[in-house]
C-alpha positions in Angstrom: -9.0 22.7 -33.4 -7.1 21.7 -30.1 -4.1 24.0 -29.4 -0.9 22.6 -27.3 0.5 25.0 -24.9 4.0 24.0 -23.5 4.4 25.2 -19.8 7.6 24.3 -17.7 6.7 21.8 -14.9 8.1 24.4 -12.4 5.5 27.0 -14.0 2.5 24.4 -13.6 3.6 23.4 -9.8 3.3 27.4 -8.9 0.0 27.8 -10.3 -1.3 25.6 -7.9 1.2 26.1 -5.0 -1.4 27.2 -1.6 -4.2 26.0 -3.6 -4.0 22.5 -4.8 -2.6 19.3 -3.4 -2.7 15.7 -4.7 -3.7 12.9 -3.5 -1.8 9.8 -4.4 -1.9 6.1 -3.0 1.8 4.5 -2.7 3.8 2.1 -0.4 6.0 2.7 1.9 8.8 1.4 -0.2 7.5 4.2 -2.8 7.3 7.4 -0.1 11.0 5.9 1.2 12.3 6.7 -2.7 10.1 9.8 -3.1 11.0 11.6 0.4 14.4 9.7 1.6 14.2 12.2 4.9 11.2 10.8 6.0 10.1 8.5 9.4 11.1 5.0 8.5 8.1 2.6 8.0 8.1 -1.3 7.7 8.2 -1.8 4.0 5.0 -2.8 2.1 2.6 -0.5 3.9 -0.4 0.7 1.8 -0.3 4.9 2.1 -2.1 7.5 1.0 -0.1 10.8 0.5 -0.6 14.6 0.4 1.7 15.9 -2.2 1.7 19.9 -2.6 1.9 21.6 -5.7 5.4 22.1 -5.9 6.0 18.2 -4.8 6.2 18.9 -0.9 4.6 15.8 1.2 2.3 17.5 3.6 0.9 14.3 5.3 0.8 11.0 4.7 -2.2 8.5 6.1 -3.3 5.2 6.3 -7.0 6.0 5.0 -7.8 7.8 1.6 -10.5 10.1 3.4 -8.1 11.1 6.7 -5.5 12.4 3.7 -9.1 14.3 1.8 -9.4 15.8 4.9 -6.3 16.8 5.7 -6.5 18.9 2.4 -9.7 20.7 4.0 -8.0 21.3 7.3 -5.1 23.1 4.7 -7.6 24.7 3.0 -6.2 22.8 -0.4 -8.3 21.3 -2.9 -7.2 17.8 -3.4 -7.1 16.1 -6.8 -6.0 12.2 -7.6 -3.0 11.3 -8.9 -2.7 7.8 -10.6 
């Protein structure tokens, strides 16, 4: 029988902070909302971003694999977000 284990998002993001880092595809528009401290971009760009555990952008690309790498060069292992 499945169990359910309740863990505080703040206690999920440390377990993978220095280790894991997601992947995600947005817009422009969308890293503009997300990170409002960030280089301004013409709106409607397709992105991909590097997201740390804890929600930190670490880079953001215009090709899925240049953003996989930059995990690598981070020593992160990257996972997709949808």
């Amino acid at each position: 029988m499945p169990h359910r284990i309740d863990i505080a998002p703040e206690a999920l993001a440390a377990i993978g902070v220095g280790h894991l880092a997601y992947v995600r595809e947005m817009t422009s528009d969308d890293l503009a909302r997300a990170f409002p401290g960030g280089p301004e971009l013409p709106s409607g760009l397709k992105l991909w971003a590097l997201i740390g555990a804890a929600g930190e952008p670490i880079l953001v690309a215009d090709d899925r694999d240049v953003a996989l790498e930059g995990a690598l060069e981070h020593d992160l292992v990257a996972v997709s977000l949808h």
